[in-house]
C-alpha positions as CSV (number, residue, x, y, z in Angstrom):
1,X,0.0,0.0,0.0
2,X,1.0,3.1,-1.0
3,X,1.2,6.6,1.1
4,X,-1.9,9.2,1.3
5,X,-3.3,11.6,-1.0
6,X,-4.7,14.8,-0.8
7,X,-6.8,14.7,-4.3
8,X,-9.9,16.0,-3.6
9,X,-13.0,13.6,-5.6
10,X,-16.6,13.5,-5.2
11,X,-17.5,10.5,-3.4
12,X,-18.1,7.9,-5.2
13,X,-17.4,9.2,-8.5
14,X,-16.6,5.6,-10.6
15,X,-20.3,4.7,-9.9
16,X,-22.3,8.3,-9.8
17,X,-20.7,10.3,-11.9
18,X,-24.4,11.6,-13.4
19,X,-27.5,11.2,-12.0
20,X,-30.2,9.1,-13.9
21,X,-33.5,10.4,-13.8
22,X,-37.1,8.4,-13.9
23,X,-39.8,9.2,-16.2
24,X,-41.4,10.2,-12.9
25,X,-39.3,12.5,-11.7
26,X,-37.6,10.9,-9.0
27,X,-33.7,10.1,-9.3
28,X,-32.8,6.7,-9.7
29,X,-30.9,5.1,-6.9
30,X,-29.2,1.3,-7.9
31,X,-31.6,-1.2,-5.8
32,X,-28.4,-3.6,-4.8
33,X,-26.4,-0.6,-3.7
34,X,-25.2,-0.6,0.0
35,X,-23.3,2.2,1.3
36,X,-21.2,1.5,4.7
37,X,-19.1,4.4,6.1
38,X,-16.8,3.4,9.4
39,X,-14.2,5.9,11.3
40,X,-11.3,4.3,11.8
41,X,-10.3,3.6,15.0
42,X,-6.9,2.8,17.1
43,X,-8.5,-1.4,17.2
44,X,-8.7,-1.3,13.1
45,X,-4.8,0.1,13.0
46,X,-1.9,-2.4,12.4
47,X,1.2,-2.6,13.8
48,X,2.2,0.8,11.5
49,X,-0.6,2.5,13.4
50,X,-2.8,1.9,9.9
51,X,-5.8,0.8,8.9
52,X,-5.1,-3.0,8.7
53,X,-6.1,-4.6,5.4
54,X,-7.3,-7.6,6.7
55,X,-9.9,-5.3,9.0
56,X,-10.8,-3.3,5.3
57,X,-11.1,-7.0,3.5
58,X,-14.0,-7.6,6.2
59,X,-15.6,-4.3,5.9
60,X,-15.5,-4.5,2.2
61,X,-17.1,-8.7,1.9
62,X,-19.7,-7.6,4.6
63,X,-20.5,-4.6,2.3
64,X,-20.6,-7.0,-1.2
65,X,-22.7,-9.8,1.0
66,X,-25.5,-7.1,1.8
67,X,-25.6,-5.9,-1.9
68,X,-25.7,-10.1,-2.9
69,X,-28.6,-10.6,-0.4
70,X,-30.3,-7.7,-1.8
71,X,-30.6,-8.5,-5.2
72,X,-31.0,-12.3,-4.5
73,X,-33.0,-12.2,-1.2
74,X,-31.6,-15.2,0.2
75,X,-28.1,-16.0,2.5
76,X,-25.0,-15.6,0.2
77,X,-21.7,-16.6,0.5
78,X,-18.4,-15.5,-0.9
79,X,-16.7,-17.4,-3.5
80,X,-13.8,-15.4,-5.0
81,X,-12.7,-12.3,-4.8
82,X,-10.4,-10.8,-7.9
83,X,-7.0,-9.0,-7.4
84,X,-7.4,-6.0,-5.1
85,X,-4.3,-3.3,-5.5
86,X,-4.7,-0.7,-2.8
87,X,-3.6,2.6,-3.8
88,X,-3.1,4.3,-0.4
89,X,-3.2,3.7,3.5
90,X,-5.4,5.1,5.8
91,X,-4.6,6.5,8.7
92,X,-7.0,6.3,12.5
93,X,-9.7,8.7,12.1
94,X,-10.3,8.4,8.9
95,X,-13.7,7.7,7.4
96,X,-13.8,4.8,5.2
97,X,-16.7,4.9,2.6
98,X,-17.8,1.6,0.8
99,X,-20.0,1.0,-1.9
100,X,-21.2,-2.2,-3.5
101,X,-23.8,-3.2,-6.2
102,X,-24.4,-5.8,-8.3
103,X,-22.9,-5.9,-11.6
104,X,-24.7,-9.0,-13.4
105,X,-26.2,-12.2,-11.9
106,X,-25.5,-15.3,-13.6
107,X,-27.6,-18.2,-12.5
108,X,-26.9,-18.5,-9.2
109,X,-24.0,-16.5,-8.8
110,X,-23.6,-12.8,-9.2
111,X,-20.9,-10.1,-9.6
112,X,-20.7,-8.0,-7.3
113,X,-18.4,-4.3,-8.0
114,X,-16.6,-2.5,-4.6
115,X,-15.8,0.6,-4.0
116,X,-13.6,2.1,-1.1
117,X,-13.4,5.7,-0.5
118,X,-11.2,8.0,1.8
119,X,-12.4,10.6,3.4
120,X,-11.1,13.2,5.9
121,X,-14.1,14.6,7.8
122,X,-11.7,18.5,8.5
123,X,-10.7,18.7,4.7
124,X,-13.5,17.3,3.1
125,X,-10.5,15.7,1.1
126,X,-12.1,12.2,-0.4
127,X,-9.8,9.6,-2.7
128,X,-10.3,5.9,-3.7
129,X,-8.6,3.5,-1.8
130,X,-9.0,0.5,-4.2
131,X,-12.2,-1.0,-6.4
132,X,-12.8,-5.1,-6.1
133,X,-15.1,-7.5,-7.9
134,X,-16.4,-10.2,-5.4
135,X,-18.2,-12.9,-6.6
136,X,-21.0,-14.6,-4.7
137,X,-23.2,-17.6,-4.6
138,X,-26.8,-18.2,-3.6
139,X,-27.2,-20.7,-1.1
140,X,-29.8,-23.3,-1.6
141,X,-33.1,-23.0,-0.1
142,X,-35.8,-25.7,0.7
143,X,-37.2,-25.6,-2.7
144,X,-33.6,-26.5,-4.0
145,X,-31.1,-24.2,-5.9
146,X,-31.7,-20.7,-6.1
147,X,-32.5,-18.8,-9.9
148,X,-31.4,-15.3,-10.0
149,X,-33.2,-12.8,-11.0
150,X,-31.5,-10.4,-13.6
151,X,-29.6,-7.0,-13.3
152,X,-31.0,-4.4,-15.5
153,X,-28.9,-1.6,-16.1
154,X,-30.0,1.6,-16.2
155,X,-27.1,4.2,-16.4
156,X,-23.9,4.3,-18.9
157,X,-22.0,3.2,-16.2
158,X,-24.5,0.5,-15.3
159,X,-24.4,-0.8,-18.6
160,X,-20.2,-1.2,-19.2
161,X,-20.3,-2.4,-15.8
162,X,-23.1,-5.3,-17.1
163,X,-21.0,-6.2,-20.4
164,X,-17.3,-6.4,-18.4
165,X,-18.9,-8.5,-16.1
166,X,-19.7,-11.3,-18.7
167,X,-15.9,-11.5,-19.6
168,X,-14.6,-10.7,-16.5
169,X,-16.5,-13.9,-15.5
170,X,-15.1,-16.2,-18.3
171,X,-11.2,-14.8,-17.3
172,X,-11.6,-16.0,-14.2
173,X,-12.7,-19.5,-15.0
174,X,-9.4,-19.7,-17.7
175,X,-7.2,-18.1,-14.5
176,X,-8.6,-20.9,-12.5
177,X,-7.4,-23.9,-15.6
178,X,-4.0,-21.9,-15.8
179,X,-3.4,-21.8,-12.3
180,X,-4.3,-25.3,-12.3
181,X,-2.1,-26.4,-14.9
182,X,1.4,-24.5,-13.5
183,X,0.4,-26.5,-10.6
184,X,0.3,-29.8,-11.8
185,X,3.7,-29.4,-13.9
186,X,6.9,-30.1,-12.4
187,X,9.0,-26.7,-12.2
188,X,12.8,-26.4,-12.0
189,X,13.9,-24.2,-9.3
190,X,16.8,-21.7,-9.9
191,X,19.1,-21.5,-7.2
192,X,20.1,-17.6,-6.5
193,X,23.2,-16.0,-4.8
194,X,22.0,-15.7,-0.8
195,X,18.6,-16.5,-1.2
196,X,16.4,-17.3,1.8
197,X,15.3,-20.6,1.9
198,X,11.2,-20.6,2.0
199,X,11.0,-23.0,5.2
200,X,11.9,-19.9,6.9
201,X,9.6,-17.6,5.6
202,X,7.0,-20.6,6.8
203,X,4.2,-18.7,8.9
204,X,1.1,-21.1,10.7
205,X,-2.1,-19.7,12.5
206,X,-4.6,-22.1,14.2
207,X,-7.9,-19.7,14.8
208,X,-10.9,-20.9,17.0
209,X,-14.0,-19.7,15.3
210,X,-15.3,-17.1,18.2
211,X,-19.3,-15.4,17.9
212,X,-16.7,-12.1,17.1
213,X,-15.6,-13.9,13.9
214,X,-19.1,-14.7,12.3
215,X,-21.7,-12.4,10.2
216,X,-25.1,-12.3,10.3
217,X,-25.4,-16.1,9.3
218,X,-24.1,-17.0,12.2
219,X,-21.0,-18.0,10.7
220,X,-17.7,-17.7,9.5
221,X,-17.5,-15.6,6.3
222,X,-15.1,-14.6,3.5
223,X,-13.5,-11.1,5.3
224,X,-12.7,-13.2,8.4
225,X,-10.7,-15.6,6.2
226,X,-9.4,-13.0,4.1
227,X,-8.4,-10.8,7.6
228,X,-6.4,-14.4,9.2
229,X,-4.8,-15.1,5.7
230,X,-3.5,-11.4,5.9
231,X,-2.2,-11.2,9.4
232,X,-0.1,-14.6,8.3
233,X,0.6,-13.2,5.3
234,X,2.2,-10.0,6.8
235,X,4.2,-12.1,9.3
236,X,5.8,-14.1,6.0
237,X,6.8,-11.0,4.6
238,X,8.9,-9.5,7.4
């Protein structure tokens, strides 16, 4: 993560940028769109005295899951989340501003875009943090697997959003065969001039799953693993 800046952006920009209005009148607001806003305090910060990632990966999957359960009405669950490159840290007290909406639903999964905002309440200084796809799955219901309804997309944005999705979709699923295939093949490994042998770079975490750890399922979710597999992560690295 990179250090602060001071560039000054309406909030939310990439997914407002003009308002769409109804025959009627009224000003149309995305149905799947959840907003969540959280001051940062000194229990989010890191060791640096900085927002922790893992802590912004739960606020951020919390956020997505609402929009999923929104649009779907039924309990989702994460299933991948695409790279994430965070432009900036954010320092304790900070606001954070997240948005999330759903970008297309397939049959019973659904894209789901993520927007993080900074915002410093004395300057009225605002700048993205980072922007995420999740994707998420519909859980199965009594009557058996769940059938999506579809995203119709109203503004410009809406609309490129709704066609990237598509082949943002089918890149993943030829990551997920290329990925599959390195790791199947037998690499040669290059020996370098005082390299660190990985065995010591080797980090472990047992977690006992805690109420404090689960969502409003009642259960473990996606940010909690995300937040465990960056504090191990982190350790690794130093």
């Amino acid at each position: 993560m990179l250090g602060n800046s001071s560039e000054n952006k309406p909030p939310f920009a990439d997914y407002n940028t003009k308002l769409f209005i109804k025959k009627s009148g009224e000003v149309y607001r995305n149905p799947t769109q959840v907003q969540m806003s959280q001051i940062v305090l000194p229990c989010h910060a890191n060791h640096c005295g900085e927002l922790s990632v893992g802590q912004l990966l739960k606020w951020m999957d919390s956020t997505a899951c609402l929009s999923a359960e929104r649009h779907s009405g039924v309990s989702c669950v994460t299933a991948s989340v695409d790279d994430i490159n965070f432009e900036h840290t954010i320092e304790v007290g900070k606001v954070v501003n997240i948005t999330a909406k759903v970008n297309r639903a397939f049959t019973s999964s659904m894209e789901v875009g993520i927007l993080v905002m900074c915002e410093d309440l004395y300057t009225s200084h605002q700048w993205k943090v980072c922007r995420a796809f999740a994707t998420f799955v519909a859980r199965r219901t009594e009557a058996g697997k769940v059938q999506l309804k579809q995203v119709i997309p109203h503004t410009q944005m809406e609309q490129m959003e709704y066609s990237l999705a598509a082949e943002r979709r089918r890149m993943r699923l030829i990551h997920a065969e290329i990925i599959t295939d390195l790791l199947s093949c037998k690499c040669q490994t290059q020996e370098y001039k005082d390299a660190v042998p990985a065995e010591r770079t080797r980090v472990e975490s047992v977690e006992l799953v805690l109420p404090p750890h689960a969502n409003h399922q009642v259960s473990t979710f996606g940010g909690q693993i995300m937040a465990w597999m960056e504090n191990v992560a982190t350790i690794a690295a130093r």
